[in-house]
N, C-alpha and C positions, 0 to 999 in steps of 0.2 A: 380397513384403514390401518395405518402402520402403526399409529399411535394407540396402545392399551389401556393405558393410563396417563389420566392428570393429577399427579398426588400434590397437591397444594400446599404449599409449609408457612404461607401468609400474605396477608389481603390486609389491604387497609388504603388511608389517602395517601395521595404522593405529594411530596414537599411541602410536608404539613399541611393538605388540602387549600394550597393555594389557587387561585382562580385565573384562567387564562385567557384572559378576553374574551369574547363572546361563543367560548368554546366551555367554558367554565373549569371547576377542577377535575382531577383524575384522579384514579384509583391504579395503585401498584396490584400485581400479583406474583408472586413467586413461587416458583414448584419446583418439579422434575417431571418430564417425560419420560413415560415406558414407551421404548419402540421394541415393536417385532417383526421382522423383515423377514421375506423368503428368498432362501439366497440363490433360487432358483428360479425367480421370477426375471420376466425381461426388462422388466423397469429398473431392477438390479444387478443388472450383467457386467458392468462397467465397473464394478466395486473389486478392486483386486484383495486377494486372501476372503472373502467373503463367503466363498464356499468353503474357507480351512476353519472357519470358526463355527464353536461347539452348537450345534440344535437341542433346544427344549423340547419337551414330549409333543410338542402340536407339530414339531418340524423345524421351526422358524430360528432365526437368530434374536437375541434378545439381550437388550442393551441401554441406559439412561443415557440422561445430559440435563441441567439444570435449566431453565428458561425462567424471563421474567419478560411481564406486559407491563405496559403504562399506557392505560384507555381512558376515556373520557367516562364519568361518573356516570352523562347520560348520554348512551350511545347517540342517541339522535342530532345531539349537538357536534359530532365529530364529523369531519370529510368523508367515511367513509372506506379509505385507506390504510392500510396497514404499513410501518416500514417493521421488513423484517433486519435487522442492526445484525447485520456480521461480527462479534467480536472480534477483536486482536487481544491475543496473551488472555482470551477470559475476562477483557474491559468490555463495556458500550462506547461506540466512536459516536452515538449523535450528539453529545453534551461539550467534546470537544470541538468538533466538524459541521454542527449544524447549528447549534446553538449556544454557540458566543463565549461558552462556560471558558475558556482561561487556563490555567494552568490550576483553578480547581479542579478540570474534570482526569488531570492525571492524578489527585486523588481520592474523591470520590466521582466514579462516573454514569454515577445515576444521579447529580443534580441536573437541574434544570436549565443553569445558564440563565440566557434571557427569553427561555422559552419559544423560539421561535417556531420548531415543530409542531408543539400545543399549540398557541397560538393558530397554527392553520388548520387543525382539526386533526391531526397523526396523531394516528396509534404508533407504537413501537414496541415490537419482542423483539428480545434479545436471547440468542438460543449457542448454547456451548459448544461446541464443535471442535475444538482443537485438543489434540492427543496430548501434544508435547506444554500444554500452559503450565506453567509453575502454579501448583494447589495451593494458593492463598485464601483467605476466606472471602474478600473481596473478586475473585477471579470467580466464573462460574465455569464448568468445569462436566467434561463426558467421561462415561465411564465404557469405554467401546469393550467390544468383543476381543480376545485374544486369538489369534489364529493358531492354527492348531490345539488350545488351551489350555491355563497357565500349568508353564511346566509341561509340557507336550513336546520339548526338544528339540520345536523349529527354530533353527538356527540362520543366519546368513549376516552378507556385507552392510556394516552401516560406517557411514561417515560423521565424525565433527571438525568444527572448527575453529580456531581461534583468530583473532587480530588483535595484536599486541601493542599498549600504546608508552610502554615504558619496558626501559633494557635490564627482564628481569627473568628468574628462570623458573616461576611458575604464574600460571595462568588460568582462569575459570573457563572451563569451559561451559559451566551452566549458569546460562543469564537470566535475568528477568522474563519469563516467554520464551525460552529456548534450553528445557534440560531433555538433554541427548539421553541414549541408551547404554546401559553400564555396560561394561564388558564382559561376554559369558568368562574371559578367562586372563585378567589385569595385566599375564604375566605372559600373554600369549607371543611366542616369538615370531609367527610370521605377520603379526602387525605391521602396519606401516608409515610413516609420519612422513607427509611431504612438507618442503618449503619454497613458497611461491613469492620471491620478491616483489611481484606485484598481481592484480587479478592477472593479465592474460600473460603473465611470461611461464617459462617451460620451469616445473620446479625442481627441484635439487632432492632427493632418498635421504632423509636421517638415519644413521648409524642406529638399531634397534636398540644396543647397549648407552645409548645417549639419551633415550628421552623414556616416561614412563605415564601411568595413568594414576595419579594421589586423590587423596578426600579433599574435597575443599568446600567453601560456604557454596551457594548461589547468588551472585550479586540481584540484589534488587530484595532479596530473604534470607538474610544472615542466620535464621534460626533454623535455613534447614540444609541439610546436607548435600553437597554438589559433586561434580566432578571435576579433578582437574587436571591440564598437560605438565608436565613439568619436564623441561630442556635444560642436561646438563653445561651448554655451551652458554644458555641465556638466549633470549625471544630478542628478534631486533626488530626494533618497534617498525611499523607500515608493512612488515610483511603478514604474509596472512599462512597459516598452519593447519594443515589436514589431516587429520587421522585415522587409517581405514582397518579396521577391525572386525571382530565375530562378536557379534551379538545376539539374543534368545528373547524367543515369545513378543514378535512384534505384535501393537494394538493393529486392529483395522484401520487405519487409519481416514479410508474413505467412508467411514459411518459415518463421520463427520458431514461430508455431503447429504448424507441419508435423513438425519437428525434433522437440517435444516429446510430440507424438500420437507421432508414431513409434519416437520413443525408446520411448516407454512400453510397447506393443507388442510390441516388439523383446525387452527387458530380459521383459517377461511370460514371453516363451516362454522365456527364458534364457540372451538374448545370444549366438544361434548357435552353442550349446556354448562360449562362453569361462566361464560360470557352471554351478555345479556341478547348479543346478535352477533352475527360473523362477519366479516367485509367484503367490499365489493372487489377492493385491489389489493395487490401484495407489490411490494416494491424491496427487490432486493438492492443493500446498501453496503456497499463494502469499502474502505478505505487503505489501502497500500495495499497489504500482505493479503487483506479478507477482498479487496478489489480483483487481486489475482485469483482468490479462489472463488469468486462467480464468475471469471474468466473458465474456470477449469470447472465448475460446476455445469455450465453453460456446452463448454467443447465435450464432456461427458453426456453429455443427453440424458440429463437426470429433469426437466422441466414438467415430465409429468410424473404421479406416484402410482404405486400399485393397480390403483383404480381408475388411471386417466384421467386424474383431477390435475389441474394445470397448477404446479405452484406459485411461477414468478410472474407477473406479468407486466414488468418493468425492471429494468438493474440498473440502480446507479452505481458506476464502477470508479473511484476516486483515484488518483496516483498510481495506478496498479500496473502503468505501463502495459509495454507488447508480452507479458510473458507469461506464465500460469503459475506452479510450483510445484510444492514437496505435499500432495493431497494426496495422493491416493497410489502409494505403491510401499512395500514393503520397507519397513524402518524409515520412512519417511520423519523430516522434523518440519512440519508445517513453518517454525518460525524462520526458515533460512529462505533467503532471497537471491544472493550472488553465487553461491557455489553452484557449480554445473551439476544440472541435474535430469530426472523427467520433465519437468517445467521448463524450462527452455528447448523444450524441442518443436520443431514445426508443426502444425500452423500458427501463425501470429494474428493474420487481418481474417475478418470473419466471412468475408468472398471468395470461394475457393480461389484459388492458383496452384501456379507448380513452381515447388521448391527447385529452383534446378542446379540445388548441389545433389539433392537425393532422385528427382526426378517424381515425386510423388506429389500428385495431387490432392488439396483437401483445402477447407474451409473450415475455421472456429465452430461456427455455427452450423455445419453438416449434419449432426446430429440432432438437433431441437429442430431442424427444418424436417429432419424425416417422421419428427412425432406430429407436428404443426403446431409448437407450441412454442413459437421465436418470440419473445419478450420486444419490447421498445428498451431501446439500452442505447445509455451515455457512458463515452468514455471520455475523462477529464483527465490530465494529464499536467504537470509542471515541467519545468526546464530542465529537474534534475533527471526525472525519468528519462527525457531526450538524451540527457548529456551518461547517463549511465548505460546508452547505447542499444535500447529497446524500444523505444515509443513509439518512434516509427516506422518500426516493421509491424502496426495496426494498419497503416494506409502506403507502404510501398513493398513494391515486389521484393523479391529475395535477392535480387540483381541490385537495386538501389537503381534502376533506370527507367522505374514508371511509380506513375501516382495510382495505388489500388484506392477503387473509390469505396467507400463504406455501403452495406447493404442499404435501404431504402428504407430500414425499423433500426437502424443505428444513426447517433449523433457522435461527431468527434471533437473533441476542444481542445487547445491548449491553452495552458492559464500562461499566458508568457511572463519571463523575467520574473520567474519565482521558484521558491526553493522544494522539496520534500516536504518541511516542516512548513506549518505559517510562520510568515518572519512576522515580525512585532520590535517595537523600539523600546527602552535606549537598546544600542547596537551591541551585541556580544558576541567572543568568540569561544567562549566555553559555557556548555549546557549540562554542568553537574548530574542533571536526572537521567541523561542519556551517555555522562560518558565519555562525552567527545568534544573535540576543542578546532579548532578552524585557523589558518594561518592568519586570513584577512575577517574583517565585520562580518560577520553573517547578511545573509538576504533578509531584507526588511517587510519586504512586501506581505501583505496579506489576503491571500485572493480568496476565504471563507466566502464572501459576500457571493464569490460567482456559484461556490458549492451552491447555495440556501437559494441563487434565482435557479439552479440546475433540476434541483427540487423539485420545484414548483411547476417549472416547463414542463418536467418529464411528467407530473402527476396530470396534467392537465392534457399531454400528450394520450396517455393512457387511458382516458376516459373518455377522448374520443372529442376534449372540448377546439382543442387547437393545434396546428402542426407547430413543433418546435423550431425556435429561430437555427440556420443553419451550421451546417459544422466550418470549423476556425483551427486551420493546422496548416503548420509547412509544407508547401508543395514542392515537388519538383519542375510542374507547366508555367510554372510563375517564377522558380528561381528564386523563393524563400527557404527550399528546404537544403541545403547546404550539408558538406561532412564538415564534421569538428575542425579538422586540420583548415578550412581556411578558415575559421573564427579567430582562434588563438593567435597568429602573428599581430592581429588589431590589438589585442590589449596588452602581447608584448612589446607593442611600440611604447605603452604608456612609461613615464616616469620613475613610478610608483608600486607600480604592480607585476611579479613575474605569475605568468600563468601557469597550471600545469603540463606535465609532457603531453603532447598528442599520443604518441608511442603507448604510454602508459595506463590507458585508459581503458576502462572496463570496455568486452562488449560481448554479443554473443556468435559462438560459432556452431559450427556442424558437433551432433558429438555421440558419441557410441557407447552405449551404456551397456552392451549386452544382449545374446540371444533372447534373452527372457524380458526385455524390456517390456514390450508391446504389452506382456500379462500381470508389470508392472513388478519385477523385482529386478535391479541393474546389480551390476561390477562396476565398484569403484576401485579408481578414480576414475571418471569416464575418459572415454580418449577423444579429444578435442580436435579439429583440424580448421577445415576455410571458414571464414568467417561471414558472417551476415553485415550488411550493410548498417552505419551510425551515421543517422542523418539529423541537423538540429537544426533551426530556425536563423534564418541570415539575421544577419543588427545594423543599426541604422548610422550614422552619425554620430551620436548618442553612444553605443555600444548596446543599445540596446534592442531587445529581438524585436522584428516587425512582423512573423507571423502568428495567429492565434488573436485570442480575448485580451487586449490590451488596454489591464486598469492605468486611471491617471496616472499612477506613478509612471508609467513609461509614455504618454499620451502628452505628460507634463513633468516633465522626470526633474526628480533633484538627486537623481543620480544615476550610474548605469546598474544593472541588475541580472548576476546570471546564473544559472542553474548547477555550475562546479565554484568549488574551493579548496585550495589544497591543502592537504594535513598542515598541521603546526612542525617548525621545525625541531622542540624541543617535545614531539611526543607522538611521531611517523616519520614521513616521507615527505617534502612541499613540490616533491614531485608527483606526485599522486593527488588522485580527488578525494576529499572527505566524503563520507558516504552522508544520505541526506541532503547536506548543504550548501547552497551559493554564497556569494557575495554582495553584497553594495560597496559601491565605489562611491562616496557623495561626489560634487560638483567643487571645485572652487565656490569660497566665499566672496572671494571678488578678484578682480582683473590681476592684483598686484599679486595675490597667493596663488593663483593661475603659473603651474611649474611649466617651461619651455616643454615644446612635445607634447602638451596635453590638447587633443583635438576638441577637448568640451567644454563650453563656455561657460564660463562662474557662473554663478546663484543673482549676480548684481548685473548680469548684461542680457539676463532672461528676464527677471519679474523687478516690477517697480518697486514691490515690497511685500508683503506676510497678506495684505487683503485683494492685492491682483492676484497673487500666486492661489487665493481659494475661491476669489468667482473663474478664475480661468479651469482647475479642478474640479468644480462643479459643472462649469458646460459640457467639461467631458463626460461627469457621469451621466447630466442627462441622458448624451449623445445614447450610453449605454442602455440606458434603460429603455429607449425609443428601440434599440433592435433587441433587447430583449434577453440581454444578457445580465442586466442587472433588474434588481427590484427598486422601485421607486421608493420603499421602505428605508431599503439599505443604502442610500443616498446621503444622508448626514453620516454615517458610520464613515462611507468611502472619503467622505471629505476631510471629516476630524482624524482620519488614517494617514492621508496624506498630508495635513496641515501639521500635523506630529512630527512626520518626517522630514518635512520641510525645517521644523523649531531642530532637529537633530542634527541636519544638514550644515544648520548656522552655528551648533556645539560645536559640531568637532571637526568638521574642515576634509577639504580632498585629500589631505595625506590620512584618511579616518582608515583605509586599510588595513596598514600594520600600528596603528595608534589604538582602537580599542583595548579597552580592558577588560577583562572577563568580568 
C-alpha cells in the first residue's frame, strides 16, 4: 500500500462533541500522510514528471499532504460511507455545499453548518492535493515531489494570468488559491505578455520593454509575498493578460491525484488501525475546480491503487462542467479554469465518440473501463457552466448535432436558472470576498437542496439500494438544448436589460499545445483554432430555462433567472460575462410598474397574495420530491427560499437589475 505512514498531529471531538441525531457525535482527526509510490508501476503510468522525481533507497517516490477525518464516535452508528471531500485552494466544500454552513464555511470550513452529512451517518476526509494552494494555516496543504529535484535545473514554459478590474498598471497575479511560478530569470527578454480583449478573441504581443514581473502581496494573505504583472501603458479593465515565461523545478503536480487515490484506499481499509473500522463506500466529492479534477482523475484511470484496491466507488462531480484541468502536466496551476490548456482537450462525454475536428476516438471513462473499476457518478451542472460554453459537450457530439447519451453508471442534471455560486437574498451585485461585481442583481436561486438529495441518491445508488431518478439536461431530440445566440435577442427585447455579446463569449476550441503534450508538458500559448459547440437550455415565456431540475423558483417564478451577467461598466466590460455569475430579473410588482415590451406578467396578475404564492411553491416541491430530486426534509428550506424571494421581489421591483446596491 501507497500509504507509509499516518502521523497524527490531533484527535479529539468535533464541534465541541456535539450530537447529530441519531448518529450521535464525532470525532476529528488530523495528520499527514506518508505516500510512497513506484513510479514505475502501471497504476502510475499516467502521472506526468513521475519518473523525473527523486527515489528514496527502497526505489519509490516519496511525498506527504495533510488529511483530516470527521467519523462518527461509534462507528456502528454511521452509514457506512465515506465522502472523500476534494478541497479547493486547501478548504473542505462539504460545510459549504452540503451542509447549509453560509458564508461561515468561507471562514472556517470545518464547521458543521446544520449538520446535514452527520446527520445521515457520513464520514468525511478531506485530503490535500493541490500544488499551487496559498500555505495558510487554515488551508491543508501537499508537499509533492520535485521533478528532476530541487534545484536539478529542469526548466520549461509556464503560463499566468491576470483580469484586471480597474485601469491600473500593476496587478497580482497571486490570488487567494492560485500562486503561479516565479520566474527562473524576472528579467528574461524572450518572455512574452499577451492581451486578449476578451476570452476568445485573437490577442495583441506587449512590447517586452513595456511590462515587467514586481513583488507584490497575495490577495486573500497580505502577510505574504506574491507576484505581480505590471504594465507600463496601464491594465484595461475586462481584458484578460497572459504571461508566458521559463520557469524551474516544477512540483509533480499529478501526485495530487495519487494522494487522493491513496488516501482513499488507505481510510477503506481503516487507516492502518488508527480507525475503529474501515468503510464499505468511498464517494468522491468535488465541487467546481475539485469536480473537474475527478473528471481528470476519472479519464486518467487512477480508480484502482498499486494493489487493485478500487478507490472511488461513487463521484459526485458539482459544477465542474464538460472540462478537466491544469492536474497533471508540467507547471501546471491547478487553480485556473479558463485559460486554454491540457484540460480542455478532448474527450468531454464519457461514451466514447469521435472528435471530428481531430478524428480521434475516445471516451472520459476509457480508461476506469479498462481496469473494471467505473464508479456511479453524477454530474450536476448550473446554467453558468452552460453558458461559459462547456457543459454540454458531457452529452452532445463534437458537431453539436446529436444528443450523446450518458453511459448506463452516469446521471446527468442541470440545476436550471442558476448561477456558479448559490445565489441567496437580499440581491447583490458586488461580492467583496471574491472580488467581483456584476452589472445587474446576481442570481438568487439556491439549488444546495438538489446537491444534499444528489447525495443521497447517489449513496443509495451505490449500495445497490435503488436506481437513481433520471438524468435532466437539454437536449437536442427535444429542442431544449439551444446555441446561446438564439437566447440572447429574447432578453434584448426587454426594457430594462442589455444582455451580453454573443460574439463575446467564452467557449472552447481545438487547440495545440505541443509535440510533448500527450507526456503532459505543452508550449504556450496554445494555438487555438475551430471551435466546439455552446449549447444551453431553451426558456420559456418566463425567460426562463425549461430544460433540467426546475426548482420553484422557475416552476413558480418571481422572476426570470440566468446563468450569464455582464461585467459592471465602471470595472470591465458589460459586454462580456462576469465569470461565476447570473442574474435575476424580478417581475413587475403590478400591472401599472409593468414597463411596455415587458412579455412577463407582474407579481399581482400571478398570485392572489404572499400565502397563494407559498402553497402554490410548495405543490411544486412536493412534485420534486415525488421524482426524487428533492428530499422531503429539505421541503420547508425550498419554500422559505422562495417565500424570501418572493418578500425581495415586492422590495425592489422589475427595474431590480440595474437598481441593486452592492
Amino acid at each position: 500500500m501507497a500509504v507509509v505512514r499516518f502521523e497524527v498531529t490531533r484527535r479529539g471531538p468535533y464541534a465541541d462533541g456535539v450530537s447529530f441525531g441519531d448518529v450521535g457525535s464525532y470525532t476529528r482527526v488530523d495528520g499527514v500522510l506518508h505516500f510512497a509510490v513506484d513510479p514505475m508501476h502501471a497504476a502510475n503510468a499516467g502521472i506526468a514528471d513521475l519518473d523525473l522525481a527523486p527515489r528514496a533507497t527502497d526505489g519509490a517516490v516519496h511525498f506527504d499532504a495533510d488529511v483530516r477525518l470527521i467519523v462518527p464516535e461509534d462507528p456502528r452508528r454511521g452509514n457506512g460511507s465515506l465522502i472523500l471531500d476534494v478541497p479547493n485552494r486547501g478548504r473542505s466544500l462539504v460545510a459549504g455545499s452540503l451542509n447549509a454552513a453560509g458564508v461561515a464555511a468561507t471562514t472556517d470550513s470545518t464547521t458543521p453548518g446544520d449538520g446535514f452529512a452527520y446527520r445521515h451517518g457520513f464520514s468525511v476526509m478531506t485530503v490535500a492535493w493541490q500544488t499551487d494552494a496559498v500555505p495558510l494555516a487554515t488551508a491543508l496543504q501537499i508537499r509533492a515531489p520535485i521533478a528532476g529535484g530541487p534545484g536539478g535545473g529542469l526548466r520549461g514554459d509556464a503560463m499566468a494570468e491576470v483580469r484586471p478590474t480597474k485601469a491600473v498598471h500593476s496587478w497580482p497575479i497571486s490570488q487567494l488559491g492560485n500562486v503561479p511560478y516565479p520566474p527562473f530569470d524576472a528579467g528574461e527578454a524572450s518572455a512574452r505578455l499577451f492581451d486578449y480583449e476578451y476570452e476568445d478573441a485573437e490577442p495583441a504581443l506587449v512590447p517586452r520593454d513595456r511590462w515587467r514581473f514586481t513583488a507584490g502581496e497575495v490577495v486573500g494573505a497580505p502577510d505574504l509575498v506574491g507576484l505581480d504583472l505590471s504594465l507600463d501603458d496601464g491594465f484595461v479593465p475586462g481584458h484578460i493578460y497572459r504571461a508566458v515565461y521559463t520557469a524551474a523545478d516544477p512540483p509533480v503536480v499529478g501526485a495530487g491525484l495519487l494522494a487522493l487515490r491513496d488516501a482513499a484506499t488507505f481510510v477503506r481499509a481503516g487507516a492502518g488501525g488508527e480507525l475503529a473500522s474501515g468503510f464499505d463506500r468511498v464517494i468522491g466529492f468535488g465541487v467546481s475546480q475539485t469536480a473537474r479534477l475527478l473528471r481528470h482523475f476519472l479519464y486518467a484511470g487512477l480508480n484502482r491503487d498499486e494493489a487493485g484496491v478500487v478507490a472511488l466507488d461513487g463521484v459526485l462531480a458539482l459544477i465542474g462542467g464538460g472540462m478537466r484541468g491544469e492536474f497533471n502536466h508540467r507547471f501546471a496551476l491547478p487553480s485556473w479554469a479558463h485559460a486554454p490548456s491540457l484540460g480542455q482537450l478532448f474527450p468531454f462525454a464519457d461514451r466514447p465518440i469521435t472528435d471530428h475536428l481531430s478524428g480521434r476516438e475516445a471516451g472520459l471513462l476509457d480508461r476506469v473501463k479498462a481496469q473494471q473499476a467505473v464508479p456511479k457518478i453524477f454530474y450536476a451542472n448550473t446554467s453558468w457552466e452552460y453558458w461559459r460554453g462547456d457543459a454540454s459537450l458531457i452529452h452532445v457530439d463534437t458537431r453539436g448535432g446529436a444528443d450523446v447519451e450518458p453511459e448506463p453508471t452516469t446521471r446527468v442534471y442541470h440545476f436550471a436558472g442558476t448561477q456558479h455560486t448559490q445565489g441567496a437574498v437580499p440581491q447583490q451585485r458586488v461580492l467583496p470576498l471574491m472580488g467581483l461585481a456584476t452589472r445587474y442583481g446576481m442570481n438568487v436561486v439556491d439549488y444546495s437542496p438538489l446537491s444534499r438529495a444528489a447525495l443521497i441518491n447517489l449513496d443509495r445508488w451505490v449500495r445497490g439500494d435503488s436506481e437513481p431518478p433520471g438524468s435532466r439536461y437539454p437536449r437536442l431530440s427535444d429542442g431544449t438544448a439551444v446555441p446561446r445566440e438564439q437566447i440572447l435577442p429574447r432578453f434584448a427585447a426587454l426594457p430594462d436589460l442589455d444582455p451580453v455579446e454573443a460574439g463575446r463569449l467564452s467557449r472552447i476550441r481545438r487547440i495545440d499545445l505541443g509535440p510533448q503534450a500527450e507526456r503532459g508538458t505543452g508550449a504556450y500559448p496554445p494555438v487555438e483554432s475551430e471551435p466546439y459547440p455552446c449549447l444551453v437550455s431553451a426558456v420559456d415565456a418566463d425567460l426562463n430555462e425549461v430544460a433540467g431540475v426546475r426548482l420553484p423558483d422557475l416552476t413558480v417564478p418571481v422572476g426570470s433567472h440566468t446563468g450569464w451577467n455582464p461585467q459592471p461598466e465602471d470595472g470591465g466590460d458589460p459586454r462580456l460575462a462576469q465569470t461565476f455569475f447570473g442574474l435575476t430579473r424580478f417581475f413587475a410588482r403590478s400591472v401599472d410598474e409593468r414597463s411596455a415590451g415587458d412579455p412577463c406578467p407582474a407579481l399581482a396578475e400571478r398570485y392572489a397574495d404572499r400565502d397563494d404564492y407559498q402553497s402554490r411553491v410548495h405543490e411544486a416541491a412536493a412534485a420534486l420530491v415525488r421524482d426524487r430530486y428533492l428530499l422531503e426534509g429539505d421541503v420547508p428550506r425550498v419554500v422559505a427560499n422562495c417565500v424570501a424571494r418572493y418578500d425581495e421581489a415586492l422590495r425592489v421591483g422589475a427595474a431590480s437589475a440595474a437598481a441593486v446596491t452592492a
